[in-house]
C-alpha positions as CSV (number, residue, x, y, z in Angstrom):
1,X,42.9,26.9,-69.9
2,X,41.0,23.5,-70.3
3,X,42.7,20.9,-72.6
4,X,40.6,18.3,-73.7
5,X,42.1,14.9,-76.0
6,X,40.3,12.4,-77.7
7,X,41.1,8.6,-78.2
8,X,39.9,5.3,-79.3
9,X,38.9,6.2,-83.1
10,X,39.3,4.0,-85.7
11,X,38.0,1.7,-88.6
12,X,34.7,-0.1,-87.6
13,X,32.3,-2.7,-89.8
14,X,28.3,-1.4,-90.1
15,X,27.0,-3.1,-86.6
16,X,30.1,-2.4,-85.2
17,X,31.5,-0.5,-81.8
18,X,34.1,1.7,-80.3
19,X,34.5,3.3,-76.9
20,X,35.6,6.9,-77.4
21,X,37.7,8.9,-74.6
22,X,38.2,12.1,-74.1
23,X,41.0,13.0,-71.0
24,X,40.2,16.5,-69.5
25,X,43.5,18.3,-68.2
26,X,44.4,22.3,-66.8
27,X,42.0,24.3,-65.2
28,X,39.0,22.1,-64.5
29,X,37.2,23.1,-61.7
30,X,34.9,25.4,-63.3
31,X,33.6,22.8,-66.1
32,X,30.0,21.4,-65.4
33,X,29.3,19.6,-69.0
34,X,31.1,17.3,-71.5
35,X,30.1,16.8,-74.8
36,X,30.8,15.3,-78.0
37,X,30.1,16.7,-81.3
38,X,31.0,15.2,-84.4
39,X,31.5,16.3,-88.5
40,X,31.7,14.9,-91.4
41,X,33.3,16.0,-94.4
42,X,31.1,18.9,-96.4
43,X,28.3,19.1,-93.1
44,X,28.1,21.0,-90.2
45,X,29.1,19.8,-87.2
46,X,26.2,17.9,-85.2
47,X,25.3,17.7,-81.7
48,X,26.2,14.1,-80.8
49,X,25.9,13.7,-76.6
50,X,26.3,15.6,-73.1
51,X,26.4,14.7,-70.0
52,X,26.9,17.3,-66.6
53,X,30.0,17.1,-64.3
54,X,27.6,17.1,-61.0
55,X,24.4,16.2,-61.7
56,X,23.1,12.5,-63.5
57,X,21.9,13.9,-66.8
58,X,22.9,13.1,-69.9
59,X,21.3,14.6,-73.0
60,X,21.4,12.2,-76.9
61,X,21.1,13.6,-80.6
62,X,18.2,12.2,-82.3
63,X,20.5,10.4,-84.8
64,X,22.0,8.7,-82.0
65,X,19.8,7.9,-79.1
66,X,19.5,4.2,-78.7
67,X,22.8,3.4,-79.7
68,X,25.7,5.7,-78.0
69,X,25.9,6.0,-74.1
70,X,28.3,8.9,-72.6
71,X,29.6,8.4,-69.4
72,X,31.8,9.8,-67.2
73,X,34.8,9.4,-65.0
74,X,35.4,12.3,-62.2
75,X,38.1,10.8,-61.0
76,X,39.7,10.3,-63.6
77,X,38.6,13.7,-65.1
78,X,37.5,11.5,-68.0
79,X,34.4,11.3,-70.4
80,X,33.6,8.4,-72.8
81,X,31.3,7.7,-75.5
82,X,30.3,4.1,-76.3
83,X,29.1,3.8,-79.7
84,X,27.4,0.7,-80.7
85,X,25.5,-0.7,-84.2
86,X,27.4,1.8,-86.0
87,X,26.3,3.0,-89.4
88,X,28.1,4.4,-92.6
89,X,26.5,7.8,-92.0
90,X,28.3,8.1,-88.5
91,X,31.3,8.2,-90.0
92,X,33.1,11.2,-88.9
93,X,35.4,13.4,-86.6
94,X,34.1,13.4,-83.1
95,X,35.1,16.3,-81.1
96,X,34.9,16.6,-77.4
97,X,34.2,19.4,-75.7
98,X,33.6,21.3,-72.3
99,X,31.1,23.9,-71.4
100,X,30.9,25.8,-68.0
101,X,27.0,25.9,-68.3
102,X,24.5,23.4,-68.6
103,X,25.2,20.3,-70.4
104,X,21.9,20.3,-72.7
105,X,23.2,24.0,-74.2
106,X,24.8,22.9,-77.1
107,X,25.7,26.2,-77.8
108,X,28.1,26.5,-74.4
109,X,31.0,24.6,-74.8
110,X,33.9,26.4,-75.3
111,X,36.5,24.2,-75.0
112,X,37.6,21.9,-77.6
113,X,40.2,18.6,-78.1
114,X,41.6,18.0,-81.5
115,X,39.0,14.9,-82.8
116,X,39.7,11.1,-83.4
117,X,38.5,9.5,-86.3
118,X,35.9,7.5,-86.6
119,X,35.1,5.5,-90.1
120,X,32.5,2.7,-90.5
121,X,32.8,0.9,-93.5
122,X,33.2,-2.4,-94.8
């Protein structure tokens, strides 16, 4: 079992930033992608980023390329999202998640943490 928790959500102005974190814990070794989704209230949830355990890719929904980076940690079996010049329309729960196939298959990840919040407003 893979248990995945999120952190660093909170209240943000339009323009704004947070780093999101996401701490990976249990059975690991078979994980090769990390991703974050995200969903607003009334939508479906929406692809957000992925990046691979073991390779230097990273893959960006439209809405968001330009302005979030993931990255990752190994070591700290960590993955973070940096999200910068934050609109009203990204408010919402980001989930992360791991997949044990390829990062750009949004469809893979099985495993997911509980969300942090994140509102932009002013």
């Amino acid at each position: 079992q893979v248990h995945l928790v999120e952190s660093g959500g909170g209240l943000v102005q339009p323009g704004g930033s947070l780093r999101l974190s996401c701490a990976a814990s249990g059975s690991i070794f078979s994980i090769q992608a990390m991703g974050w989704f995200r969903q607003a209230p009334g939508t479906e949830r929406e692809f957000v980023a992925a990046i691979a355990v073991y390779e230097s890719r990273t893959y960006y929904g439209d809405s968001v390329k330009g302005r979030f980076t993931i990255s990752r940690d190994n070591a700290k079996n960590t993955v973070y999202l940096q999200t910068n010049s934050l609109k009203p329309e990204d408010t919402a729960i980001y989930y992360c998640a791991a997949s044990k196939g390829a990062a750009h298959d949004t469809g893979s990840y099985y495993y997911w943490g509980q969300g942090t919040q994140v509102t932009v407003s002013s």
